[in-house]
C-alpha positions as CSV (number, residue, x, y, z in Angstrom):
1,X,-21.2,59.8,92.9
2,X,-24.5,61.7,92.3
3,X,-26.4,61.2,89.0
4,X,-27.7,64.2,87.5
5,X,-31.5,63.1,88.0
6,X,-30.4,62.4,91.6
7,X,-29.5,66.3,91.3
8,X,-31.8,67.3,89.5
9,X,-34.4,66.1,92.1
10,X,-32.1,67.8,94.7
11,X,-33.3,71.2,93.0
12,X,-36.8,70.3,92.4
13,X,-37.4,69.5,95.9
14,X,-35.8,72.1,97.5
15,X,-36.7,74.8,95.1
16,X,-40.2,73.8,94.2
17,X,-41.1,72.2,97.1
18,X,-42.0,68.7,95.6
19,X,-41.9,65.8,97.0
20,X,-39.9,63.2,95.6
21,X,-42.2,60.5,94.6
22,X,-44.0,62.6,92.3
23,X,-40.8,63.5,90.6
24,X,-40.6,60.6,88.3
25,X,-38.7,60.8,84.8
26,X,-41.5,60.4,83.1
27,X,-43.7,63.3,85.2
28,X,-44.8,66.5,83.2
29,X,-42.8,69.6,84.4
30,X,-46.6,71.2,83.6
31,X,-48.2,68.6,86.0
32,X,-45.9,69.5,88.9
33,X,-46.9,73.2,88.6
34,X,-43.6,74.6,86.5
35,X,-44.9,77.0,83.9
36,X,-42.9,78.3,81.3
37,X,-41.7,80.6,83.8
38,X,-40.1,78.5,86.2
39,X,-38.3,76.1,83.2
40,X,-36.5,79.5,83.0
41,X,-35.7,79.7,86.4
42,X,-34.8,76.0,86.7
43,X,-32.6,76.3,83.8
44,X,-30.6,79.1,85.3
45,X,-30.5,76.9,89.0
46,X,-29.2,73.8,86.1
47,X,-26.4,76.1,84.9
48,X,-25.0,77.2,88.6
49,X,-25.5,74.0,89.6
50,X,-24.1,71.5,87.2
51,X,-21.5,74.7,85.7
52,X,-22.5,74.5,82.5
53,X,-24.2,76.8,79.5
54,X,-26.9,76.5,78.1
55,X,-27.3,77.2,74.2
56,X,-29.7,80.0,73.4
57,X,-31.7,78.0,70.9
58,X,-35.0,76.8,72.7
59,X,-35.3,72.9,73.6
60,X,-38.7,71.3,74.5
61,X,-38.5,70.1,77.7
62,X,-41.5,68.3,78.8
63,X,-40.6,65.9,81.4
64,X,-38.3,65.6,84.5
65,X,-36.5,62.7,82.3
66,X,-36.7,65.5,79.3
67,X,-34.2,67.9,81.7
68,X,-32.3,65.1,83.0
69,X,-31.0,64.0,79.5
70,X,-30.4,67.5,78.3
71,X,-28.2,67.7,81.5
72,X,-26.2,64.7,80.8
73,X,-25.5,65.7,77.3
74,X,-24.5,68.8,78.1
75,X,-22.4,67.9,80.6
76,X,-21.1,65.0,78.6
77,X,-20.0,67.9,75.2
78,X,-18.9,70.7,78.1
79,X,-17.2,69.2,80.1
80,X,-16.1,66.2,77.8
81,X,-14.1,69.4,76.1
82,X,-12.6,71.1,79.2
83,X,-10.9,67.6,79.7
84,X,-9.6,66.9,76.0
């Protein structure tokens, strides 16, 4: 089964065109060249991807790790709730 950093990564590569050993949890989303702009954009590849929403309040997401734990708990309240 695929973790959602392993995912995550997935996207980054193929959508930003980075390579994988700069994408560690700890590397700045700034650093890699993802502006404000392309959080968006990665947010909306993160909801098609992992088929879940995402609340309109803003979140600070700073890191790859950042993303990768809002993921899981997303995941982990959405579709926790589709199972109950």
């Amino acid at each position: 089964m695929t973790t959602s950093i392993e995912r995550l990564r997935e996207i980054l590569m193929r959508d930003y065109q980075l390579d994988l050993d700069r994408l560690s949890l700890d590397a700045p989303l700034e650093g890699l060249g993802i502006d404000s702009l392309g959080v968006a954009e990665l947010l909306f590849t993160i909801e098609d991807e992992f088929r879940i929403t995402l609340p309109s309040d803003a979140v600070p997401l700073a890191t790859v790790g950042d993303v990768a734990r809002y993921i899981d708990e997303l995941v982990a309240v959405q579709h926790g709730e589709a199972q109950a």
